[in-house]
N, C-alpha and C positions, 0 to 999 in steps of 0.2 A: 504494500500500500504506500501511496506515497504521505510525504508530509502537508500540511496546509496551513494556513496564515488566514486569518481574517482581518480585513483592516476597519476598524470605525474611528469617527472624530467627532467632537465632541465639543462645546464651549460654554461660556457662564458671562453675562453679561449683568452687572451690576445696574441698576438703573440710577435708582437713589437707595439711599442707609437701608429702606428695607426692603426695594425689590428685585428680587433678582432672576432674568430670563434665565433657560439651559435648553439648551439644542442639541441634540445629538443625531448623526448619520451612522446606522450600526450598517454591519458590510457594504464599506464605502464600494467596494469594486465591483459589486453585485456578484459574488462570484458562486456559481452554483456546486453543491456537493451532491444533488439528489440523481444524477445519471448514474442506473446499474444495470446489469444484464442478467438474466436468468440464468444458469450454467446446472447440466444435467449429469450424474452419471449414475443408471442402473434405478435405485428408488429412491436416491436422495437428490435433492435441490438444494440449491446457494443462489443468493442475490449477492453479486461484486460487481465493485466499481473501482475508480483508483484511489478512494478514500476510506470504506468503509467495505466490510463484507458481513453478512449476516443467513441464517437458514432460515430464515422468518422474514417475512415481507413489510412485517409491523415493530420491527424492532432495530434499536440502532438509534444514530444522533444524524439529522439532517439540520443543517445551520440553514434559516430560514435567509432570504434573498432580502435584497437594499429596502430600510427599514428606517422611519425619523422617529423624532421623539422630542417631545417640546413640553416643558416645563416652568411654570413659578414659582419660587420661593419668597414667601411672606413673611419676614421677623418681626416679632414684637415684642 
């Protein structure tokens, strides 16, 4: 399997004393993990891909695709 990176970014913008925006872009690159192939031999099956491999079609970690996120923080 190979190795993977996800890259997100992220920032905090102060407005005044107590408010503060946050932004985030989580996997900035869009990069997808969820391409896998069936693979047979005799009565068992595998789903592989070059990230993950699994015998279960429902099982395993897919990193969801380019995703925001926006936030206020209120002090008081």
């Amino acid at each position: 399997m190979k190795a993977w990176t996800v890259v997100d970014l992220g920032a905090s913008y102060k407005m005044t004393d107590t408010i503060t925006l946050n932004a985030s872009i989580n996997n900035l690159l869009d990069k997808d993990f969820s391409e896998v192939q069936l693979y047979g031999s005799g009565r068992n099956t595998e789903y592989a891909g070059d990230y993950f491999s699994t015998s279960r079609s429902t099982t395993g970690y897919v990193n969801p695709g380019r995703n925001y996120w926006l936030s206020v923080t209120l002090s008081f």
